[in-house]
C-alpha positions as CSV (number, residue, x, y, z in Angstrom):
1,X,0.0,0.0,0.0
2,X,0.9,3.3,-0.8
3,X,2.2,5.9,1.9
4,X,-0.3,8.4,2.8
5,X,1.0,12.3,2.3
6,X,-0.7,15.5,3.4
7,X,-2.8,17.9,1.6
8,X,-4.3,21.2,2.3
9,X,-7.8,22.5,0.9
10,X,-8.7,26.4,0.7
11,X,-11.5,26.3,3.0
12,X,-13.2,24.3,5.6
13,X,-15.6,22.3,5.8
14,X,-16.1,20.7,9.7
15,X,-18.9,18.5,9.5
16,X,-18.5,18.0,6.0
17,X,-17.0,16.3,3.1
18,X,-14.0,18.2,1.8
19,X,-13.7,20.1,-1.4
20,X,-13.0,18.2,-4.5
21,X,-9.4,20.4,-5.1
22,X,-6.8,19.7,-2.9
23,X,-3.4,21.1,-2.5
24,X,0.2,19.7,-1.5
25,X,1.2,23.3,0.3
26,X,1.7,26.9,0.5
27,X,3.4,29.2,-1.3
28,X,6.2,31.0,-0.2
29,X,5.5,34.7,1.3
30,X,6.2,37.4,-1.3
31,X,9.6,39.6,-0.1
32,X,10.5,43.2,-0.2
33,X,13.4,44.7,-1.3
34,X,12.9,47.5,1.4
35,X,12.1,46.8,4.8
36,X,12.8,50.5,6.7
37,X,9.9,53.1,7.4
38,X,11.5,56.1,7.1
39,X,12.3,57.4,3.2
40,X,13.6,61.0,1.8
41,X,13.6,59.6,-1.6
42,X,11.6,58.2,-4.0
43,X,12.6,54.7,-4.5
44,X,12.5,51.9,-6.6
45,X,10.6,48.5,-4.4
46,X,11.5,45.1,-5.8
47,X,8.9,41.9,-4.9
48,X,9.5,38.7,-5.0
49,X,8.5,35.3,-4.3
50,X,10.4,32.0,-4.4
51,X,7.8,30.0,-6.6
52,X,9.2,30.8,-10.3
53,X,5.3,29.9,-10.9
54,X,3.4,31.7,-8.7
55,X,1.5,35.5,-9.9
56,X,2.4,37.9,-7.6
57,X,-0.9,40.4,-6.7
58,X,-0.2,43.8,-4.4
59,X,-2.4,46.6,-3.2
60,X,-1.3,50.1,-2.2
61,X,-4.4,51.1,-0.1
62,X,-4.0,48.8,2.7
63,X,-6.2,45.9,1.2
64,X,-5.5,42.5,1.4
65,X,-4.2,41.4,-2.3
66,X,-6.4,39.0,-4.5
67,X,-6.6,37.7,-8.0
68,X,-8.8,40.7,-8.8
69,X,-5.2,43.1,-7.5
70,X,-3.3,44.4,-9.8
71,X,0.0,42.1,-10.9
72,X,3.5,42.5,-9.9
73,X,5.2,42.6,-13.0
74,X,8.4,45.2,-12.1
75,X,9.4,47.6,-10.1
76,X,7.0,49.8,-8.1
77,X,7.7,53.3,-8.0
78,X,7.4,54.6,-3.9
79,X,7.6,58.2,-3.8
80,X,4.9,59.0,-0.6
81,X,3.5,57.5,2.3
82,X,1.9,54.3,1.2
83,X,1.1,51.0,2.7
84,X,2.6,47.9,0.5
85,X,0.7,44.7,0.5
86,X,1.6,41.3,-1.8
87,X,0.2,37.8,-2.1
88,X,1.4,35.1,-4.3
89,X,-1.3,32.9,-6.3
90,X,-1.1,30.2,-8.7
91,X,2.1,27.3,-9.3
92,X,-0.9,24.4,-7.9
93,X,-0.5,25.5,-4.7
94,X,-2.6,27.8,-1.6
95,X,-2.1,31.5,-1.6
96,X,1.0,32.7,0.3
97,X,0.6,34.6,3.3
98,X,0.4,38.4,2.9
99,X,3.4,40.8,2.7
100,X,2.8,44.0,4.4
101,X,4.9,47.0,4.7
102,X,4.3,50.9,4.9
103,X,6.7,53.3,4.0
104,X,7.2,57.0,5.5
105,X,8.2,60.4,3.4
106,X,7.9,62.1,6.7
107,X,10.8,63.6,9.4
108,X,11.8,60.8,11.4
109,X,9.3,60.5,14.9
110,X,11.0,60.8,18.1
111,X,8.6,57.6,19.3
112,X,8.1,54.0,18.1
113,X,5.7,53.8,15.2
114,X,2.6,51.6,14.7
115,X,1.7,50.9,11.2
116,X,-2.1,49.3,11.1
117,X,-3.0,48.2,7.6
118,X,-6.7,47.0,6.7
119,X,-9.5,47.8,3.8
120,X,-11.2,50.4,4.2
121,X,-14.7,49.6,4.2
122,X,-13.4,47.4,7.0
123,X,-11.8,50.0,8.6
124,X,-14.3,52.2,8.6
125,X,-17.0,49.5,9.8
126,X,-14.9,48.7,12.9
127,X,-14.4,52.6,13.6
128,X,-17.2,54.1,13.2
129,X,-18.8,52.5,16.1
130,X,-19.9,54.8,18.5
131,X,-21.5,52.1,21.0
132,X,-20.0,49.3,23.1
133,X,-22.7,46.8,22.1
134,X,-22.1,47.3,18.9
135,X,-18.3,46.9,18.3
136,X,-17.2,44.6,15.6
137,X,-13.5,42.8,14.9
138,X,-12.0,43.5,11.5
139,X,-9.3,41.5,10.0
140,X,-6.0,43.7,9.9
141,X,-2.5,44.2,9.7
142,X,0.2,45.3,12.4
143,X,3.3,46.7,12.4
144,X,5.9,48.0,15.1
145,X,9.2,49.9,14.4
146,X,11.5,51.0,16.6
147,X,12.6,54.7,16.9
148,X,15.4,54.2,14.2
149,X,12.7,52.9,11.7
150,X,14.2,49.3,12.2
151,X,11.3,46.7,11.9
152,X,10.0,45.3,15.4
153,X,7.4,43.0,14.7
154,X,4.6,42.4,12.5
155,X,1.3,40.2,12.5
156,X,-2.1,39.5,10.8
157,X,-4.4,40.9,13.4
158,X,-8.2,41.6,14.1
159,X,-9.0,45.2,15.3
160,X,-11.9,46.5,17.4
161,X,-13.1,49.8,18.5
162,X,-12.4,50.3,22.4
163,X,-13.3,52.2,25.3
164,X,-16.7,53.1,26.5
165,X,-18.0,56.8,26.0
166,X,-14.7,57.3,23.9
167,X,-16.0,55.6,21.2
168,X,-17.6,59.0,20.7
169,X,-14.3,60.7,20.2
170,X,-12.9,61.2,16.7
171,X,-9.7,59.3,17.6
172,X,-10.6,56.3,19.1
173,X,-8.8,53.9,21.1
174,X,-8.4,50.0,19.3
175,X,-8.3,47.0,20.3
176,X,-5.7,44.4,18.9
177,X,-5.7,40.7,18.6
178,X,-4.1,37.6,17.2
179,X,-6.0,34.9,16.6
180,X,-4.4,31.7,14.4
181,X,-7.3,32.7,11.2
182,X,-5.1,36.0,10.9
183,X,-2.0,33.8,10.4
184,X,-0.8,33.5,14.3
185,X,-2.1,33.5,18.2
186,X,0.3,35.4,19.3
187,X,3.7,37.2,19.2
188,X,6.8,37.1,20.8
189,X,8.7,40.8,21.0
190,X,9.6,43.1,24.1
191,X,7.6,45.7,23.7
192,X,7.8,47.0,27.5
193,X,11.3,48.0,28.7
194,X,12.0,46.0,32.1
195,X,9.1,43.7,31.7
196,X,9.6,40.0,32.3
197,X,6.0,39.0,29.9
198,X,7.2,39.1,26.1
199,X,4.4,37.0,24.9
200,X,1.0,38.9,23.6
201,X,-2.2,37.6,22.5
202,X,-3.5,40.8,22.4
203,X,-2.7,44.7,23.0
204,X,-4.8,48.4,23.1
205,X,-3.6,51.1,21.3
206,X,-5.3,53.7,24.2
207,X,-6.5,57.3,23.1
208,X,-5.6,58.5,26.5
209,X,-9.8,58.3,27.5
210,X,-11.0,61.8,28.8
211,X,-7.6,63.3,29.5
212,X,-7.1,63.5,25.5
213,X,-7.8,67.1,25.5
214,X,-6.1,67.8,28.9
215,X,-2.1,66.6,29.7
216,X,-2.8,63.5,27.6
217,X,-0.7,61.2,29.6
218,X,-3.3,60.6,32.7
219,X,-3.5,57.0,32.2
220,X,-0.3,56.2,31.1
221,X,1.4,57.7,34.0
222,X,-0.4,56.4,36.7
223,X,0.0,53.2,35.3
224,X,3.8,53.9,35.5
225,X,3.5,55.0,39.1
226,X,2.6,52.2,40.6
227,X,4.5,49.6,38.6
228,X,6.6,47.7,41.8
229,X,3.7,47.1,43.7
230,X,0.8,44.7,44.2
231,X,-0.8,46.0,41.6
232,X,-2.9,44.5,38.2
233,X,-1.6,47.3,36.3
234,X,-0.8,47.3,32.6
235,X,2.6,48.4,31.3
236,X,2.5,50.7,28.6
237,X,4.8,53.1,26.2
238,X,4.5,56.0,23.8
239,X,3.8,55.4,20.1
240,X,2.8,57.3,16.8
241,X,0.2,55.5,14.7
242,X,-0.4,55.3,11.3
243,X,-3.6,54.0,9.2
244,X,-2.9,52.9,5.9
245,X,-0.4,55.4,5.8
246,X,-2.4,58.2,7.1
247,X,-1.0,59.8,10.5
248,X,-3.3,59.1,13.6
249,X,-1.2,60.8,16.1
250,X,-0.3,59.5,19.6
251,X,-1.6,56.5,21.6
252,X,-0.7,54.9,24.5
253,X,0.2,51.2,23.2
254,X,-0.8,49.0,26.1
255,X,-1.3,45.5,27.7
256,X,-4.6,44.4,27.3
257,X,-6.2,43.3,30.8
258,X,-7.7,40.2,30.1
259,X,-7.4,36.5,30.1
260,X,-4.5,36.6,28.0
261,X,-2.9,38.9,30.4
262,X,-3.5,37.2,33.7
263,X,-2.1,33.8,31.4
264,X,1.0,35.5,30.5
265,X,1.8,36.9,33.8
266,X,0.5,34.1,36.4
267,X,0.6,31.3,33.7
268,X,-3.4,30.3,34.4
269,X,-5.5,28.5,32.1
270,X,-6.9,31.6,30.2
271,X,-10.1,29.8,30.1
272,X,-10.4,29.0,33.7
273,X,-10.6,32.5,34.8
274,X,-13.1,34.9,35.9
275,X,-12.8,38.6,35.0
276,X,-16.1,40.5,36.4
277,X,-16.7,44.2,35.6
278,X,-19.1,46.3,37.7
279,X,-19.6,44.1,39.6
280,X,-21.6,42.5,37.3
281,X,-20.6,41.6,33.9
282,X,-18.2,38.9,33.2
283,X,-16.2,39.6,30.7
284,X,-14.4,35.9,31.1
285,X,-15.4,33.0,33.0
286,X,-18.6,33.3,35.3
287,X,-19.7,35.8,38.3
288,X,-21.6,33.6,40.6
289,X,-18.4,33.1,42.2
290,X,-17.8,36.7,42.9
291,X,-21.6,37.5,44.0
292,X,-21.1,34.9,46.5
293,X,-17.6,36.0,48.2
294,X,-19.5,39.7,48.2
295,X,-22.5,38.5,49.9
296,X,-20.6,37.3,52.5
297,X,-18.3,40.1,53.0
298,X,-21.5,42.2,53.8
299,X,-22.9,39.7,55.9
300,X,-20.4,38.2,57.8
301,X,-18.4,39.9,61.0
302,X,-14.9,39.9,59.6
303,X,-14.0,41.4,62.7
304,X,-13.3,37.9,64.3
305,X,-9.7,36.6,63.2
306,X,-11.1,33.3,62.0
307,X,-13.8,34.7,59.6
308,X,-11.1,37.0,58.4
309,X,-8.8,34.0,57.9
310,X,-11.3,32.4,56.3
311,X,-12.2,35.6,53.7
312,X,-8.8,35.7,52.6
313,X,-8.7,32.6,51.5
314,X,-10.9,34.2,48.4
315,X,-9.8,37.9,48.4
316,X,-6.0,38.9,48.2
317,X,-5.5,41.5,51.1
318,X,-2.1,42.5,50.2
319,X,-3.8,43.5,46.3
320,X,-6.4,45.0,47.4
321,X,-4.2,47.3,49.9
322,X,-2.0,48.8,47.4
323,X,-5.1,49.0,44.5
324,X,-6.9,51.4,47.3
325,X,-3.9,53.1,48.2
326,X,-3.5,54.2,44.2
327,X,-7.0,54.5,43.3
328,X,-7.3,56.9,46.8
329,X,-3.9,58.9,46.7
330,X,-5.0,59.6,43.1
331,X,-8.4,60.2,43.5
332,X,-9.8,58.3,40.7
333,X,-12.4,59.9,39.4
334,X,-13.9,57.0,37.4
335,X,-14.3,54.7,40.5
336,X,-17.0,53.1,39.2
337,X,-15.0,51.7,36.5
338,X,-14.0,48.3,38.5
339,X,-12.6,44.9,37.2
340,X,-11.8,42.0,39.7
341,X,-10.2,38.7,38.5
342,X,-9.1,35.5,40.4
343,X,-8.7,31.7,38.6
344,X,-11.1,29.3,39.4
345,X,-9.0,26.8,41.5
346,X,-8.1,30.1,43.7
347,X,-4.2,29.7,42.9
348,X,-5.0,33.3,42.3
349,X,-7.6,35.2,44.6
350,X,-9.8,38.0,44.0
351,X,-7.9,40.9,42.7
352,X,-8.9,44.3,41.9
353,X,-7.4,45.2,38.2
354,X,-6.1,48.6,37.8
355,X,-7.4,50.3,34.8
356,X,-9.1,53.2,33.3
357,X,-7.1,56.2,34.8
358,X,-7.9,59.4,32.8
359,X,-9.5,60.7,35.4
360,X,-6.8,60.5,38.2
361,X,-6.8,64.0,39.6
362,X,-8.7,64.8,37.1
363,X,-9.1,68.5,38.1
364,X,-5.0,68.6,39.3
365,X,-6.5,69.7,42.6
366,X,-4.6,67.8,45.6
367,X,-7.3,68.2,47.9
368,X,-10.1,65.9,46.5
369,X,-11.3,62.9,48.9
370,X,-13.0,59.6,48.0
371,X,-11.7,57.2,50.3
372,X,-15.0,56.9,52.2
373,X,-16.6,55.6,49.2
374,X,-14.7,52.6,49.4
375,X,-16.3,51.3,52.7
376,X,-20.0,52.6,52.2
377,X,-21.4,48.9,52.4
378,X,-25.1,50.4,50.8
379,X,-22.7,51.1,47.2
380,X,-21.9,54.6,45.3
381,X,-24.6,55.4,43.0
382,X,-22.9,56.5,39.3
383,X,-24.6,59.2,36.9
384,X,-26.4,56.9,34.6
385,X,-27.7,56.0,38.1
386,X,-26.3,52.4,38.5
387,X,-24.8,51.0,41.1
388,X,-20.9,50.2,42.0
389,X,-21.0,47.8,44.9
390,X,-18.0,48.3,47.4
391,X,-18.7,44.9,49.5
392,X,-15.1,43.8,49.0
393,X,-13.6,46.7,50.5
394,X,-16.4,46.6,53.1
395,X,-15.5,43.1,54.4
396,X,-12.1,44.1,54.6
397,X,-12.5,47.5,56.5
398,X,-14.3,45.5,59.3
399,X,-11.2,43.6,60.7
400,X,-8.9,45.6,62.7
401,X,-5.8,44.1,61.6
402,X,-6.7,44.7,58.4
403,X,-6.4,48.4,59.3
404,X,-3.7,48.7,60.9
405,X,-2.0,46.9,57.9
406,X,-3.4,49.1,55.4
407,X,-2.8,52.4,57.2
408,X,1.2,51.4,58.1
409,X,1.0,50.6,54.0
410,X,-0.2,53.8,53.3
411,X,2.2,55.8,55.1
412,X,5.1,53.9,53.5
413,X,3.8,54.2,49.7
414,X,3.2,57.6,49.9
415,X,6.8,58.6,51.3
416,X,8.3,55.9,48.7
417,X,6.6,54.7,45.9
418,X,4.5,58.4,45.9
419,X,7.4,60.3,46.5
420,X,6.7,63.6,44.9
421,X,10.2,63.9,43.0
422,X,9.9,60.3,42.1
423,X,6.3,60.7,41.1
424,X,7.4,64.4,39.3
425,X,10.4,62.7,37.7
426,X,8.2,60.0,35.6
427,X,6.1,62.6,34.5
428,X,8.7,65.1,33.4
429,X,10.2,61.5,31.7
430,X,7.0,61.3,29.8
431,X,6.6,64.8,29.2
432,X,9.9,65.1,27.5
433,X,8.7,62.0,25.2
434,X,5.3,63.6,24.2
435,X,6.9,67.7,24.0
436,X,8.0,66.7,20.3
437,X,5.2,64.9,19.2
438,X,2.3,67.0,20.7
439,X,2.5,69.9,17.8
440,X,1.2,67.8,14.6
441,X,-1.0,65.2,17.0
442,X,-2.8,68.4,17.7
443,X,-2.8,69.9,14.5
444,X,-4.6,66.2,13.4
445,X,-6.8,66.3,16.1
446,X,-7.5,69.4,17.7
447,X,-6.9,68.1,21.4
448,X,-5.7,69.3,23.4
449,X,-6.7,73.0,22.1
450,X,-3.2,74.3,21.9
451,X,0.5,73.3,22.6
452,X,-0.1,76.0,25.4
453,X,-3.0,74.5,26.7
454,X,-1.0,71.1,27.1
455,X,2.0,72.8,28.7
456,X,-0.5,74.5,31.3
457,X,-2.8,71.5,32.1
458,X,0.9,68.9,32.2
459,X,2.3,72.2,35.0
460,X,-0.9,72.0,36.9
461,X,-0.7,68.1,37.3
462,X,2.7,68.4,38.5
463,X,2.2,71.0,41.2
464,X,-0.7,68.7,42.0
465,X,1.2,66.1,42.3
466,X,3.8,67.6,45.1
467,X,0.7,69.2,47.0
468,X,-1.1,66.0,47.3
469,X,1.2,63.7,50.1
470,X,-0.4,66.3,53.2
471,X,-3.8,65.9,52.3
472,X,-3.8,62.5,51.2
473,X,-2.1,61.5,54.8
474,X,-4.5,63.6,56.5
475,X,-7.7,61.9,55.0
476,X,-6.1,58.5,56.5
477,X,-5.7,59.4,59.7
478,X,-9.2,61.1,59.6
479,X,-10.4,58.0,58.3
480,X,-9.5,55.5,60.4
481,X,-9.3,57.4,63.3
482,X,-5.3,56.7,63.7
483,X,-3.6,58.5,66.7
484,X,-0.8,61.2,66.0
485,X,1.6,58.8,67.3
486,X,0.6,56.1,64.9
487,X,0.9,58.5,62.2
488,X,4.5,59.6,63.2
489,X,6.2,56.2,64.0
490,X,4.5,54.6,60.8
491,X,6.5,57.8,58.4
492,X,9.5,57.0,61.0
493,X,9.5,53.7,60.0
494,X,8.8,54.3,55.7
495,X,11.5,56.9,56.0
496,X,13.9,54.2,58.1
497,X,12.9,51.3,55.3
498,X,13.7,54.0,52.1
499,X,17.0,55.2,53.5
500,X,17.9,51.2,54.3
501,X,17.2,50.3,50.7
502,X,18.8,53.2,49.1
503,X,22.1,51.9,51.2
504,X,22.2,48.5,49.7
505,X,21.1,49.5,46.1
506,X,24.3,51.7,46.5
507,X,26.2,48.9,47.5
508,X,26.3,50.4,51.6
509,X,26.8,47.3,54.1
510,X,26.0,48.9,57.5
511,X,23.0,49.0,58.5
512,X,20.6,52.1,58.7
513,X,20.3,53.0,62.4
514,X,17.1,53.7,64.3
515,X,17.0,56.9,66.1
516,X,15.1,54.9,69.2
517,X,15.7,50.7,69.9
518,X,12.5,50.5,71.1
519,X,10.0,48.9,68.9
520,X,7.4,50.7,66.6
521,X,3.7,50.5,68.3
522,X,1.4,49.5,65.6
523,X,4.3,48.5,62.9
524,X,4.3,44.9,61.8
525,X,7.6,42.6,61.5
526,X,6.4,41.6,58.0
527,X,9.0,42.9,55.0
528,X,6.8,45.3,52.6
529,X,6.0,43.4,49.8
530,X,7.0,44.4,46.7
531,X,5.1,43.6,43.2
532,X,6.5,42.6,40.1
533,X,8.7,44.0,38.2
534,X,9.9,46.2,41.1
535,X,12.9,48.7,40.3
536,X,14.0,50.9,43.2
537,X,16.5,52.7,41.0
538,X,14.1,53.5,38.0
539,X,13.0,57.3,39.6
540,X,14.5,57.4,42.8
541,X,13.4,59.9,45.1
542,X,15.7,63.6,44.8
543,X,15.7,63.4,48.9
544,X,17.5,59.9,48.2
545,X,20.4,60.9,45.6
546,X,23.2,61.8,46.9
């Protein structure tokens, strides 16, 4: 009997009988001549493919090629921004994968460029969506290069409007993932300095929400402030975007926070998670789960140590902590906007998910208070008049340990991790990325009003942002009720802990002394934990340079 060998068919048919034309394999992806982005002459672009039978077909509007393109038959004459796609036909054999590469006549950007490619009726389809429910994926194209123009990575993707109200704004934010019908699941590149996760099923390119017309870096930088602690937070970096070869300014290009996410950094089963938003909605997995734990944070006495013992076994203390320290010290505006996570067999417990950030001090006024909202048990009613439920938080709050632990917490993030020249030094960081950039993404957009306008709403931010530690402190205190001396011997010891690291990152041996021997009333023994991707040097604190 004859060996059996391996043949492909063009579409298929589950549940059915095959097509009658089969084929032995692929054929090879076309190749350019030119792979860089950046051009300040008109050039000649060669295409190949290594089939001496196979038609080559190529579009220059961002299409995907078919027999119906026009044929390759020499070279194409590049002389302004345009978007290059090829596909090889023909020689008895499946289409080839698709080509794609876009090619700049512009001044070279001071940030990493992303190059989307798609039709544009599909395009337009997926964009033009101005409400959540109706959102729709649209096969694509993407493409990163690095600041010298040097290709990154590139992928068949699907696209998708994102946000919420945003979707309303002319530059909206998009959604990107892989999937294996665009060509691949996923893609291997380090897109995030310092990040240990390299591996992406899918990413946002963020619009910067409602702080677009304002300082426009909101939600990138207070996802950068917090990166070290316990935190769900999604790492992120400045890019210019282009759409089939058409500027589309600046976007944040970010993590996406979902399954894939809590997969690539916790290695979970992505499909034995549960993701609820609001409390309500589960975007993966189920929410019964999560409507049970809060029921019985609200009607359980948490106060005893052994229900507490036995309500941490489903909700991550040391998460939640540092999320409410953030989300508090910020004064997140949008703190209705909640995500929780955990995986089903409770490897991982219920985690709050840091996200949607715009509206961190929103108004750049230090004095603005919403820690109470977190422990009103009856919820905090939102403007569309639903309800965000704080039970969580609630069944937290009622243990005294719990307390303590969060307010010695506090007091050592804000003279640390908040420090106002650490927290004034990323911003001027990002600042100094976005000052050359801002000019044309305004002139294409028209937010924020003016470079002036930027310059005075990025000032006020950072004048908020050295006025806030008093007040922030002083809502604790007020709070919880914590004594004066609590207050004091909990800043003795954040103080004690910074100057102690500082010493050994510097490569000091002795040992930081304590201006009294006596222990610290109120301070536990525990080491402050510290979250991933922690980097005491990235920022440090002026007060700590010597």
């Amino acid at each position: 009997a004859g060996s059996a060998s391996r043949v492909y068919y063009a579409e298929a048919t589950r549940g059915e009988a095959n097509g009658a034309q089969s084929y032995t394999g692929f054929l090879p992806t076309p190749v350019f001549s030119e792979t860089g982005l950046y051009h300040d002459q008109p050039f000649s672009l060669t295409i190949t493919c290594d089939a001496p039978d196979a038609t080559i077909h190529y579009t220059l509007d961002g299409s995907e090629p078919t027999e119906a393109s026009p044929v390759y038959t020499g070279p194409l004459a590049i002389q302004e921004n345009t978007p290059v796609r090829a596909k090889a036909f023909g020689g008895g054999l499946l289409s080839s994968d698709v080509a794609t590469a876009t090619y700049l006549f512009e001044p070279p950007h001071t940030l990493p460029v992303v190059c989307l490619s798609a039709q544009s009726d599909d395009w337009d389809a997926m964009y033009s969506v101005t409400e959540r429910k109706l959102r729709v994926e649209k096969p694509g194209h993407f493409a990163y290069y690095e600041t010298d123009g040097a290709l990154g990575t590139a992928f068949g993707c699907g696209l998708r409007a994102s946000g919420s109200s945003t979707l309303l704004a002319r530059q909206k934010s998009v959604a990107v993932f892989l999937r294996g019908a665009y060509g691949q699941s996923e893609t291997n590149y380090p897109f995030f300095t310092d990040s240990d996760v390299t591996v992406f099923s899918s990413l946002v390119l963020r619009n910067s929400g409602q702080d677009r017309d304002k300082a426009r870096l909101r939600d990138s930088f207070f996802s950068k402030a917090v990166k070290g602690l316990n935190m769900e937070y999604a790492e992120t970096r400045l890019v210019i975007v282009y759409v089939n070869g058409q500027y589309w300014g600046i976007y944040d290009l970010n993590e996406n926070q979902n399954e894939d996410y809590m997969a690539a950094h916790y290695g979970v089963d992505p499909d034995a998670v549960d993701i609820i938003r609001r409390n309500i909605e589960a975007l993966a997995g189920r929410n019964s789960e999560n409507k049970r734990v809060r029921a019985w944070a609200l009607a359980t006495d948490t106060s005893n140590p052994d229900k507490y013992a036995e309500y941490i076994q489903w909700v991550d203390p040391d998460y939640f902590i540092d999320y409410l320290i953030a989300q508090t010290y910020f004064a997140n505006g949008d703190m209705f906007n909640q995500k929780y996570w955990r995986s089903q067999d409770y490897t991982v417990r219920w985690r709050p998910v840091y996200y949607d950030l715009d509206l961190a001090l929103s108004s750049s006024s230090p004095t603005r208070n919403i820690l109470p909202n977190y422990f009103n048990a009856e919820g905090i009613p939102s403007q569309d008049g639903s309800l965000t439920n704080m039970d969580l938080y609630v069944g937290l709050r009622k243990n005294p340990d719990w307390c303590l632990a969060f307010g010695e917490r506090y007091v050592y993030v804000v003279y640390n991790q908040f420090d106002p020249d650490r927290l004034t030094a990323i911003l001027d960081d990002m600042v100094n990325q976005l000052r050359p950039e801002m000019q044309r993404h305004i002139q294409r957009w028209g937010a924020p009003s003016s470079m002036e306008k930027w310059e005075k709403e990025v000032a006020e931010l950072r004048e908020c942002l050295q006025a806030r530690q008093s007040y922030a402190l002083k809502y604790l205190q007020r709070e919880f009720d914590f004594t004066d001396e609590q207050m004091a011997q909990w800043e003795q010891a954040a103080k004690a802990a910074a100057a102690k690291e500082y010493a050994a990152r510097k490569g000091i041996v002795e040992e930081v002394a304590q201006e009294e021997n006596a222990p610290l009333s109120g301070v536990s023994e525990r080491p402050f934990c510290k979250g991933r991707n922690y980097d005491p040097d990235r920022y440090a604190p002026k007060s700590m340079e010597e």
